[in-house]
N, C-alpha and C positions, 0 to 999 in steps of 0.2 A: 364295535358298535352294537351288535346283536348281546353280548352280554350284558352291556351295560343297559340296554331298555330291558331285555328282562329281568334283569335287577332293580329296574326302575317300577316294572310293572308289578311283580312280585309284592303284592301286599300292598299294594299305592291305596288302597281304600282303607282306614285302621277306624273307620266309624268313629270318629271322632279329630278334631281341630285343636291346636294349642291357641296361645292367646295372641301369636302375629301372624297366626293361616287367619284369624278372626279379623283383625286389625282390614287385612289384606279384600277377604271376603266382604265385608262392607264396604269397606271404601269404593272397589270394585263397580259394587252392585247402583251405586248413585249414581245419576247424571252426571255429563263432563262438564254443567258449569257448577254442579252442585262439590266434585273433586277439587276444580280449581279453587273456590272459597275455602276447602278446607284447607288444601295444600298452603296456605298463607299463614294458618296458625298451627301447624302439624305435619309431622313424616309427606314432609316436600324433599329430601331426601328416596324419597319412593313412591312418588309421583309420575315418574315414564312407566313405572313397572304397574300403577293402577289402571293407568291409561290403555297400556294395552293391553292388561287382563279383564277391561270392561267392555270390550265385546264378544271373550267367549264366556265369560260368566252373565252376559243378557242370554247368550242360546243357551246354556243351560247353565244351573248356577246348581254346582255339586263339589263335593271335595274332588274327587277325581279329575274332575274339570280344572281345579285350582290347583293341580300340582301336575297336571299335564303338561305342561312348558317346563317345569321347572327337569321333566325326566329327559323329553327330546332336547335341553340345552347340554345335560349330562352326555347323551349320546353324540352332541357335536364337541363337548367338550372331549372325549374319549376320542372322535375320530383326526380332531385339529391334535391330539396332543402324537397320537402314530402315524400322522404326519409328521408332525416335527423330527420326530425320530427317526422317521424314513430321509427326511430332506436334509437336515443336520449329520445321520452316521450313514447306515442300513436301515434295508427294512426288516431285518431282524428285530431291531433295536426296535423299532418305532413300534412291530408288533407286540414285542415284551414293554413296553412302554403304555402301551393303552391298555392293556389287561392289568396292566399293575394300577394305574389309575382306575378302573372300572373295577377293581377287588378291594378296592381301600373303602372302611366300612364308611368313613364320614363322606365321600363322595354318593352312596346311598342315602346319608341321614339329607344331604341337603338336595338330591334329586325327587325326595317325597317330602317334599314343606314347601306350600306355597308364598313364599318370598323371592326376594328375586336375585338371591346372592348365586345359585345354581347358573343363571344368564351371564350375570357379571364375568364368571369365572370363562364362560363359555366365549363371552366377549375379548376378554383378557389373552385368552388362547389365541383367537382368531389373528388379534391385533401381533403377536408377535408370531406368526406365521406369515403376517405380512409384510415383519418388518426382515425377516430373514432375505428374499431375494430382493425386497429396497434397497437394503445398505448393503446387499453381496455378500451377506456371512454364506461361508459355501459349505459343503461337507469335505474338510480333508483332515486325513489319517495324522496323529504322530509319527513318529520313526520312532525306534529304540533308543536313539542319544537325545529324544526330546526335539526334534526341527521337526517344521514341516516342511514339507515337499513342495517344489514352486517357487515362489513369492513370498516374502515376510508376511504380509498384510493378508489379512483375511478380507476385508472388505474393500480390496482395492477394483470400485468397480468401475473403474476408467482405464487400464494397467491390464494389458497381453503379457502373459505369464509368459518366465523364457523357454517353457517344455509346454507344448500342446500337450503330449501324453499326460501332464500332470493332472489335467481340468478335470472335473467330475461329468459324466456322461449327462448330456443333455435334457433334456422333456423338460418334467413339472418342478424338479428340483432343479433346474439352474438358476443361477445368481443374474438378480436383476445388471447389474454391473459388466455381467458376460454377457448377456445377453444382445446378438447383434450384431456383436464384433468380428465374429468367425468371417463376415462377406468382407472385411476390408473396412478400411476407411472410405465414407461416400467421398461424393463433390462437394467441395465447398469445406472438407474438413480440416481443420489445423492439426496436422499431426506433428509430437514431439518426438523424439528418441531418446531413447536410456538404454547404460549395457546393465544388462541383468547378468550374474556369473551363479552358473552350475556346471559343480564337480570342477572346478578352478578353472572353467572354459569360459572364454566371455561370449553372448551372445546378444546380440539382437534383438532389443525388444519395441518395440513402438507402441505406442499409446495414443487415441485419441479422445479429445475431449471439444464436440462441438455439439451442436442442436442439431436436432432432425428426430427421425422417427424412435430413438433408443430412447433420449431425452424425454420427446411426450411420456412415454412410456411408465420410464422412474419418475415421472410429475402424476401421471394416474395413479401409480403405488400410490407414494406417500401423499397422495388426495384420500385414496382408499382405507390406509393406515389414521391418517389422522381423524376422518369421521369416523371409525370401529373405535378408536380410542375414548372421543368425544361422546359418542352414546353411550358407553359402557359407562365410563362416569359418570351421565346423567339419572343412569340405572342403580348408581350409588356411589356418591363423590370420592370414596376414596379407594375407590379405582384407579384412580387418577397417580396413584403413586406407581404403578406400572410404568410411567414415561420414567422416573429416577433408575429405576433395573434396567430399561431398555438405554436409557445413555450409558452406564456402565458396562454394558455390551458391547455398543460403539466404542468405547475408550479400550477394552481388554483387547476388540480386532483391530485395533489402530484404526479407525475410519478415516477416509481423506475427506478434505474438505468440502466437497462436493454431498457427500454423505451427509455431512456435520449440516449443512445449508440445506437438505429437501427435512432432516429427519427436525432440526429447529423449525423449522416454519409448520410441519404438519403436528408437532408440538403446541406448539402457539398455538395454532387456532384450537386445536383439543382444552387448553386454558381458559381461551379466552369464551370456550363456548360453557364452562361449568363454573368460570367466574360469580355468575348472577345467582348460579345456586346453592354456591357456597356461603355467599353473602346470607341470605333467604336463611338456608339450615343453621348455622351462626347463631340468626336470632330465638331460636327452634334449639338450642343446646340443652334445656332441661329437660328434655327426654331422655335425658343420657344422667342423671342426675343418680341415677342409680348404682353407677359402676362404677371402682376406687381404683385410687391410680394402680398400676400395676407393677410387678416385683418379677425382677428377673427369672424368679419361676414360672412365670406368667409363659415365657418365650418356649422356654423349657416344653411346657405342656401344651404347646403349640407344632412343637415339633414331635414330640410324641401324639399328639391327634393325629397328624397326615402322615406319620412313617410307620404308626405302628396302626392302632396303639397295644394288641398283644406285646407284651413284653419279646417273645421269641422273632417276632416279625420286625419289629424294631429292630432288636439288634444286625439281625440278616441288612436291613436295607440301608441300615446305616455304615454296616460294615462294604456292601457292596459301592455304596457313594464316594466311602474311603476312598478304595480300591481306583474306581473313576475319577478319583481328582491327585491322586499319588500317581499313577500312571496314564494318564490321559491320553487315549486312544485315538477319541474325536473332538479335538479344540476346540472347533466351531459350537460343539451341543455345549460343551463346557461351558463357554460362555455367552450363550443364552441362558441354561437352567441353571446356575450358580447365584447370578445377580437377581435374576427372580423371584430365588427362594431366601437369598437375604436381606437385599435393599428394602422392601413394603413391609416387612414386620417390623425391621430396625427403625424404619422412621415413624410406623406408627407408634411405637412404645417410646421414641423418643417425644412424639405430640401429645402422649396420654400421659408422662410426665406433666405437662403445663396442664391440661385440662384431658379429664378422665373420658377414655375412646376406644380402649384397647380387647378387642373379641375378635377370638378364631374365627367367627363365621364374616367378620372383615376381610382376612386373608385368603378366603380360601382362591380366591385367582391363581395366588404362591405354588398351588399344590402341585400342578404339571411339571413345576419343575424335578421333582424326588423321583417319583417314575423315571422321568429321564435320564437324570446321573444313576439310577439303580438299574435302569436294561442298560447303560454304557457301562457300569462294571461288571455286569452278566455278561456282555460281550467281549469284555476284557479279559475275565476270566475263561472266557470258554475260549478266548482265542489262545492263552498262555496253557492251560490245558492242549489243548489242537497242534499248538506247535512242538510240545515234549512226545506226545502220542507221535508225530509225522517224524520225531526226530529216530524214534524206533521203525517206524516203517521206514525209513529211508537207510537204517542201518543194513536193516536185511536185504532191501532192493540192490545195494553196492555191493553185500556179498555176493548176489545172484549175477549180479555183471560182473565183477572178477572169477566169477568162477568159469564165466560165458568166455571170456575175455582168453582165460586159462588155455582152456579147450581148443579156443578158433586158432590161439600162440602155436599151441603144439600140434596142432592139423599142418598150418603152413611150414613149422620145421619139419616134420616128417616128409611132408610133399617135397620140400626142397632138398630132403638129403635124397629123396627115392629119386627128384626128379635130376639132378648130378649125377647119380649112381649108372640111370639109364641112360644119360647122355656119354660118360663112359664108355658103358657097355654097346652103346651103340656106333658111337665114331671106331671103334674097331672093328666090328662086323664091317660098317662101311668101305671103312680102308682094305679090308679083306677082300669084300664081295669087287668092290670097285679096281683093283689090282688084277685079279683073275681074270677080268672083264679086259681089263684095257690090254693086258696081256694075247688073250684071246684075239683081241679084235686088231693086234698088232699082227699076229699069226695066219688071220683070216688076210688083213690087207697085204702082209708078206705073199702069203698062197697066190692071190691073184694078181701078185703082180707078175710072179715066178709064171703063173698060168697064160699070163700074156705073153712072156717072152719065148716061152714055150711054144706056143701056138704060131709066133712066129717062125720061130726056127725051125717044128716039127713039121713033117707032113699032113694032109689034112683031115688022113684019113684015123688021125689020133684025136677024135672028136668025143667017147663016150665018158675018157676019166676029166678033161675040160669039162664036160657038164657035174658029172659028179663035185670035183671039187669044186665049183661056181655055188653049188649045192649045201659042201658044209661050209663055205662062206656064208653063205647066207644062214644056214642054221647056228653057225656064233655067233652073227650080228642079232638076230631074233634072240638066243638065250641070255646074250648081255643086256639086250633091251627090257626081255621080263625080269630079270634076277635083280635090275638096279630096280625096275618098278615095282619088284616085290621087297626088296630090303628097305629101301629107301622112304617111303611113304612109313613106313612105322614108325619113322622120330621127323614124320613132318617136311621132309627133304624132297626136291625134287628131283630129278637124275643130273645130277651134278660133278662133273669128276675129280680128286682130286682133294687136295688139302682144304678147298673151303666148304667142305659135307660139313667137316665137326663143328666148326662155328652156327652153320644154318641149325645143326639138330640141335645142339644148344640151346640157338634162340625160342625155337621149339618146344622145348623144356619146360623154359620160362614162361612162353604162352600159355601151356596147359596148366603148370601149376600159378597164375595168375588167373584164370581161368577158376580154376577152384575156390583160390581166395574170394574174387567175386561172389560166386555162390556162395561162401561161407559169410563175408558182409551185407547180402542178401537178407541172409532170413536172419542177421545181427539186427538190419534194420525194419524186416517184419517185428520182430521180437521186441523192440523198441517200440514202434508205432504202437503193437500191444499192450505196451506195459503202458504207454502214456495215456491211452483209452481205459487201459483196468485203474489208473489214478484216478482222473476225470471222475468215473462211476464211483470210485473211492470217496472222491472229496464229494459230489453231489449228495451219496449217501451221509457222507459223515454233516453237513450243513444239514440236512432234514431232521438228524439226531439231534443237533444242537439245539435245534429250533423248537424241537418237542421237550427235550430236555427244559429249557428254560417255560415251554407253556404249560409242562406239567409241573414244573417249579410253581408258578403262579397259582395254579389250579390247588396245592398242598397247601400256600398261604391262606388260599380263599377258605379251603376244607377247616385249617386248624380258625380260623376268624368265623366260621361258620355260627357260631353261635350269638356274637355281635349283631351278623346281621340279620339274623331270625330277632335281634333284641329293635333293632331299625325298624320292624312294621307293627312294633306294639305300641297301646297308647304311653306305656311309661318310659318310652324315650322320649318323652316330652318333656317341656318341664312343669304341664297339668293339664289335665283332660276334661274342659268344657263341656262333652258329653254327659260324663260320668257326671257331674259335676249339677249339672242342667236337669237329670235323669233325679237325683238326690233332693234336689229342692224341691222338684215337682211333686214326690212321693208324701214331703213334710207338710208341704203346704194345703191351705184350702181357697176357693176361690172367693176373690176378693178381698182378700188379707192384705195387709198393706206388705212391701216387701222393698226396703232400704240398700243401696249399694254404697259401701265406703270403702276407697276413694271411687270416685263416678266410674273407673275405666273397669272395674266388676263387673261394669252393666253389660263385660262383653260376653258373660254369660247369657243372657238373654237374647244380644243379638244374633250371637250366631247359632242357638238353637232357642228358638221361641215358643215353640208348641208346650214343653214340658212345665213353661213358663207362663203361659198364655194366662190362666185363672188368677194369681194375683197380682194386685196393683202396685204398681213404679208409682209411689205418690212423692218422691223428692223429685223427679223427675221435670222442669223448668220451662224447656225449648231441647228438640231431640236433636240430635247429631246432625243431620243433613241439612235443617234448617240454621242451625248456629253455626256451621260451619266446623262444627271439631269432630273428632269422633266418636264420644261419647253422651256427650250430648252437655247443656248447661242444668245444673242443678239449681233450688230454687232457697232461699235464706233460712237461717233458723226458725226467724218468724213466722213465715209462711211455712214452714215442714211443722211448726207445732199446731199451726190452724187446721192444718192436715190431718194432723193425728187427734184434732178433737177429740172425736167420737169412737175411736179404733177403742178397742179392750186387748187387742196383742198386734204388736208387729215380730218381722223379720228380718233381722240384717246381716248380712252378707259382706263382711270386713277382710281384707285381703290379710292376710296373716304372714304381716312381716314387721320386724318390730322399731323398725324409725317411720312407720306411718300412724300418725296420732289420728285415731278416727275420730270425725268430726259429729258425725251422727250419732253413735254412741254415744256420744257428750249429753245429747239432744236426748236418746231414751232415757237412762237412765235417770235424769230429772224426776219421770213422772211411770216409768218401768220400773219393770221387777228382772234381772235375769231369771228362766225356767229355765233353760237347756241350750246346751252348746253342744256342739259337732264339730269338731277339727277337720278336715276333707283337706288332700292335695292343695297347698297354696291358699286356700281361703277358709273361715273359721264361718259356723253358719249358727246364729244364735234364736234362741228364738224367746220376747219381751212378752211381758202379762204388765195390764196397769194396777200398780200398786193400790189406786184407791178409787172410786168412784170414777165414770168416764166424766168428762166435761171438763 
């Protein structure tokens, strides 16, 4: 949006008007009952757009004034069109989407001309922005074999898709048809069932279809849809051929019937409201008398105006369109901007066949569509790019885990041969240490038993070797007691005796080198959690590159077109400059000199700058514009122009210099004139008569 108003703004004053910012600024500047008289015999085709340029040209009536809407429609038209991009793919897309629209030089020529085709287009935009979550067209991806994901139907906006995961994430862009459904079916609903099958599983899908608050809802859409339709056409009737692309929309997403019944009735009434004007403009056809039917090169150079028209820029965006309609990413934008940019030109070339109607600056509504399939094959591309890149980081990622993988293999066989080797080593120590023991402690309970029987049978005064050996009894019992709790705890054992040591060390074993293992799958799965974060940061960075990639793409189109549009703020993209023009005669002439206009609609030289003009006299001049109702005003008969020129000894005429207009006043001079001097000037020939003989 900020591009395109300073593209807008950039030069919007070129000191000077062509001859339908003139048209526009007059008509403008009259009373609205003095518009309505005219609009009965003249550009009633452009009648909303006088209407409501006739109150900000009463607060100030300037050129800038008069092509000030037309810049702000460009900037809604820019912001509606990355929307669509955004709600149709990404907002990638939609962001490459409105800069490509905002860099296209003819979207500049018609955001600085006060007419009202810059609105139309902005209208045209709007209306199918609205029709997107009406009929449910959603944003979903292709696959690589061409399906998409979910549900056949793209507009099925009565139909619970069989995978929640598949829906596109909720807000501004979800599908009117979704909308509402996620709480269930209310009270009061008829619900049907159908099995939907994904991945050859049948599943469960319900569907309802009754009134209540979802219904309101999609009836405000296409209430909303069909009056943006309806005005837009009335802003210029063939607008109106925007409803033919938007049914072919409906037909490419399969629309269900429900669709087909809100988007027909908000249709109709958009008909039936431009009916009366098309009637009206009908009788009003000779304005258009000027333009020959058209030749299929006509189409041609229609599509070279809004893709190129650089030859090098062309090619790029036509190649990228390819690309998005050969491999089609995002269906849903496909079929919005495909039908848009072919249905409205096809039919008007085929209605300028019967009767001659066919100009670019008719279509330009068409144009949001190119932008769009051109950032969807930017996207395309950068994704088929993105994934050859990912397919080499991922090569090396799997080496670094096989290598990880390697290393952790041969940690745990090493542990396991060491940790067998020690269990070995150890259940014979054990059996060693635990033998000598039990030995011992067999020797000790021998001693005292020997000591008891002894003490029986001895006398009593054999009392000091009974203490002693009670003595080293008890010092074998304490030495078998430490020697198992010093041997025995090293492989995990407790004082155990006997053949089931080596099983428990064993088990032992295995504890500690499981034990290990852990730790070693430990920091396997820090190491993991790290790499999936160094991705993350990987892919964020790599979508920021994309994204610049593709604006600094835009940015090289705009740089190599840059001359174009320095050519947009000069008066000679026009097709004549009323200034200059106004500035010329004023210089020739002298005050009071009679000064002739053939055919009368020259005379918009004077109206739209009059000062330069002011000194001599409009003497064909009948009943002026606002009073007769046209806009140029009624001219007065031969006979009364030559009663006029009684007395004159020179006039000047002002003849449009095109050569199927027979001028009538010239007829009228040269009776009783002399040609002196001619001028050829941009579009009009400026002559200037002497009377051959005596005045009177």
């Amino acid at each position: 949006m900020a591009v395109t108003l300073w593209l807008g703004l950039w030069g919007l004053d070129r000191g000077t008007m062509w001859r339908d910012e003139s048209a526009t600024y007059q008509m403008a500047r009259r009373t609205l009952p003095q518009i309505r008289d005219a609009l009965g015999t003249v550009d009633a085709v452009h009648g909303l757009y006088y209407v409501l340029m006739h109150p900000l040209l009463a607060l100030h009536s300037s050129e800038v004034t008069l092509r000030l809407p037309s810049v702000l429609a460009a900037v809604a038209t820019t912001a509606l069109v990355a929307a669509l991009g955004c709600r149709l793919a990404r907002p990638r897309v939609g962001l490459w989407a409105g800069l490509l629209y905002a860099a296209t030089p003819v979207v500049t020529h018609y955001a600085q001309e006060g007419r009202s085709y810059a609105l139309v287009a902005a209208g045209a935009a709007w209306a199918t922005y609205l029709l997107v979550p009406a009929a449910g067209v959603g944003p979903r991806a292709g696959r690589a074999d061409g399906s998409v994901p979910g549900s056949a139907s793209l507009t099925s906006g009565f139909a619970v898709e069989a995978d929640w995961a598949d829906r596109p994430a909720p807000g501004p862009a979800s599908v009117a048809g979704l909308a509402g459904r996620d709480a269930g079916p209310g009270p009061g609903t008829r619900v049907r069932s159908a099995v939907s099958v994904r991945g050859g599983v049948p599943r469960l899908a319900r569907a309802a279809s009754a009134s209540g608050s979802r219904g309101r809802v999609t009836g405000w859409r296409w209430a909303a849809y069909g009056g943006v339709v309806a005005v837009t056409a009335l802003l210029h009737v063939f607008a109106a051929l925007m409803l033919a692309a938007h049914a072919l929309t409906l037909l490419i997403s399969r629309a269900r019937r429900p669709v087909w019944q809100g988007w027909g009735i908000a249709a109709a009434g958009a008909v039936a409201a431009v009916v009366p004007l098309v009637v009206v403009a009908r009788r009003q056809s000779a304005q258009l008398a000027w333009m020959r039917r058209p030749t299929p090169g006509r189409l041609w150079a229609v599509v070279e105006e809004f893709a190129g028209p650089s030859a090098l820029v062309l090619a790029v965006n036509l190649l990228l369109i390819t690309l998005a309609l050969a491999r089609p990413r995002w269906r849903s934008l496909t079929a919005v901007a495909l039908p848009l940019i072919c249905v409205p030109p096809v039919l008007l070339f085929a209605l300028a066949l019967h009767r001659p109607c066919f100009h670019e600056r008719y279509l330009l509504f068409t144009l949001p569509g190119i932008p769009l399939l051109a950032a969807a094959g930017v996207d395309r591309l950068v994704a088929a790019v993105g994934s050859r890149l990912a397919v080499g980081v991922a090569g090396r990622q799997v080496r670094a885990v096989v290598r990880r993988r390697v290393r952790a293999a041969a940690r745990r066989l090493v542990g396991a041969v060491v940790g067998r080797m020690a269990v070995a080593v150890a259940g014979r120590q054990v059996r060693t240490v635990v033998g000598r023991q039990i030995r011992a402690l067999a020797v000790g309970v021998a001693g005292r038993r020997v000591q008891t029987v002894a003490a029986r049978l001895l006398p009593a005064k054999v009392g000091r070797p009974r203490a002693a050996s009670r003595r080293r009894v008890a010092l074998g019992i304490d030495g078998l007691a430490r020697a198992v709790a010093a041997r025995l705890p090293a492989v995990g054992v407790g004082a155990l005796p006997g053949a089931a040591a080596a099983p428990l060390a064993r088990a032992a074993t295995r504890r500690r080198a499981a034990a290990r293992v852990d730790r070693f799958a430990g920091v396997d799965r820090l190491a993991g959690v790290v790499a999936d974060r160094r991705r993350a940061v990987v892919g964020r960075r790599r979508a920021v590159v994309a994204v610049a990639a593709g604006v600094l793409a835009v940015g090289c189109a705009f740089v190599w077109q840059f001359p174009l549009h320095q050519l947009e703020r000069q008066p000679l993209s026009r097709q004549d400059d009323l200034a200059a023009l106004a500035a010329a005669v004023g210089r020739l002439t002298r005050p009071g000199e009679p000064v002739l206009y053939d055919p009368p609609k020259e005379r918009r030289i004077a109206i739209a700058y009059p000062r330069p003009l002011a000194g001599p006299r409009d003497i064909a001049l009948g009943t002026p514009g606002p009073a007769s109702g046209t806009l140029y005003g009624v001219d007065v008969g031969p006979a009364e122009l030559l009663r006029r020129l009684g007395g004159a000894r020179s006039a000047w005429l002002i003849a449009a210099d095109e050569p199927r207009v027979r001028p009538v006043k010239e007829a009228v001079l040269t009776g009783r004139f002399r040609l002196a001097y001619s001028l050829c000037l941009p579009g009009i020939r400026l002559e200037h008569y002497v009377r051959a003989g005596p005045a009177g």
